[in-house]
ZAMARGU-4260 file (C-alpha; in steps of 0.2 Angstrom, whole numbers, plus 5000, padded with zeros to 4 digits):
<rodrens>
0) 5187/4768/4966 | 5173/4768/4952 | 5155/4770/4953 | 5152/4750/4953 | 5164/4750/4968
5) 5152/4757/4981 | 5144/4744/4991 | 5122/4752/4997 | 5114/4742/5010 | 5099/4746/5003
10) 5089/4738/5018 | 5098/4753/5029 | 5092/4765/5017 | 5081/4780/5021 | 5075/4782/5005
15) 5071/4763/5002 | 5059/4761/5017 | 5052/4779/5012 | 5048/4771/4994 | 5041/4755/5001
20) 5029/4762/5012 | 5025/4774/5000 | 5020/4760/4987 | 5011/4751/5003 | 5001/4767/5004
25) 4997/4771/4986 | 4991/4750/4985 | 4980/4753/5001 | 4972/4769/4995 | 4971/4760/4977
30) 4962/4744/4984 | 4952/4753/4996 | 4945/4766/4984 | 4940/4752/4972 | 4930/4742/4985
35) 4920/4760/4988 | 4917/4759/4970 | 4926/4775/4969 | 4936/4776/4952 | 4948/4787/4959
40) 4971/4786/4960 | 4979/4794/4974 | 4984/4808/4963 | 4967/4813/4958 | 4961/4813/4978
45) 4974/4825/4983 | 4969/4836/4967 | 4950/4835/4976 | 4958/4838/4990 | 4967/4855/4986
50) 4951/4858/4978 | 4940/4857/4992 | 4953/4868/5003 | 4953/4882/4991 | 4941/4879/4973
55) 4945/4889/4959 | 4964/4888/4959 | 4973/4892/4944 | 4980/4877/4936 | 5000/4883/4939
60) 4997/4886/4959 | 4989/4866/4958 | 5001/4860/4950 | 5014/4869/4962 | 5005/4862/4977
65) 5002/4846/4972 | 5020/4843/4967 | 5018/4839/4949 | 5027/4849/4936 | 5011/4855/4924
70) 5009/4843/4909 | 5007/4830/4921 | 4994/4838/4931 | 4985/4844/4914 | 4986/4826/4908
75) 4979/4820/4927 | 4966/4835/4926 | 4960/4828/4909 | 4954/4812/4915 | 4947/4819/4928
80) 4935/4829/4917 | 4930/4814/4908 | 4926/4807/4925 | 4916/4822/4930 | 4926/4829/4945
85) 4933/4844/4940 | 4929/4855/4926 | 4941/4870/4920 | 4938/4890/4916 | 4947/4903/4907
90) 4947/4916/4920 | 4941/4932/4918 | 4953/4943/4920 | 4967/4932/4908 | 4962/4922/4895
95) 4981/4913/4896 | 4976/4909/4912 | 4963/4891/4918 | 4954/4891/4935 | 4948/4870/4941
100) 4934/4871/4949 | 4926/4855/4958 | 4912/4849/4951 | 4896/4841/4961 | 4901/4823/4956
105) 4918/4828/4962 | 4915/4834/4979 | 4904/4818/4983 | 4921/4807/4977 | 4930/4818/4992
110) 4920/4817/5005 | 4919/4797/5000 | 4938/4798/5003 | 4936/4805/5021 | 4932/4790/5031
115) 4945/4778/5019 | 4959/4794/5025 | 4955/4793/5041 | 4956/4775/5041 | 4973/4772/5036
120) 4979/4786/5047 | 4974/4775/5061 | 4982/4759/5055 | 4996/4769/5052 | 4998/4778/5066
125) 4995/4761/5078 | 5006/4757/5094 | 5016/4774/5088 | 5016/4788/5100 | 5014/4806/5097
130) 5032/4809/5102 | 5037/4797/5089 | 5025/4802/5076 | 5033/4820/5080 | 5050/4814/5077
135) 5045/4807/5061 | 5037/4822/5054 | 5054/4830/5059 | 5064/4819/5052 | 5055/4820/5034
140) 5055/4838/5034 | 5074/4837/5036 | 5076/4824/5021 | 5065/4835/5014 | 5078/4850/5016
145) 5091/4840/5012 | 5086/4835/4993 | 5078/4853/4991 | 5096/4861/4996 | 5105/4849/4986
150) 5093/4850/4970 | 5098/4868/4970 | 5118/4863/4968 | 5115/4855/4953
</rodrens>
């Protein structure tokens, strides 16, 4: 048996309804933000986000805790210093090294997001019990797991 052999029911696919709701969220967020007037992706409120927890991180921790391997996120931290929201610094110890800092503008864009966050979590989270948002959490962390432990095989 080949590789064009293998039959997927992609409709009883983890990773297919994991993707879709994904995409549904990304448009949501996407939509929303513009009818806030808030010229903002996804991407570039979970950047504010980190921020806000912990300014002045050094752009390698970002990009390690936003998931984003670091010419991506020094492409996304470059529009968002034309829009205003972050600016970076050479720190002061290691010049090889660059510290993002949120700016004013920024930090209003965040605290913007809140209420939209908050939002979805509750349309999300509708006629879905604790017990059963607990499970999922559990179950994503295991998928998780599983394609950590398996990226490290190859």
């Amino acid at each position: 048996m080949n590789n064009t052999d293998i039959l997927v029911d992609f409709d009883k696919s983890v990773g297919r309804w994991i993707g879709s709701t994904t995409k549904m969220v990304d448009n949501y967020l996407h939509e929303a933000f513009q009818c806030e007037g808030l010229d903002l992706s996804k991407e570039q409120m979970i950047v504010l986000k980190k921020l806000h927890e912990n300014d002045g991180l050094i752009q390698n921790e970002l990009a390690f805790l936003t998931l984003r391997d670091k010419s991506s996120l020094a492409r996304l931290l470059a529009k968002m210093e034309r829009k205003n929201y972050i600016s970076r610094e050479q720190d002061d110890f290691d010049r090889r090294v660059n510290r993002v800092f949120l700016t004013e503008a920024g930090r209003i864009a965040f605290n913007r997001t809140r209420p939209i966050i908050v939002g979805l979590k509750e349309i999300m989270e509708k006629n879905i019990t604790e017990e059963e948002i607990f499970q999922l959490i559990n179950t994503l962390q295991r998928i998780q797991h599983n394609i950590t432990t398996a990226e490290a095989q190859i």
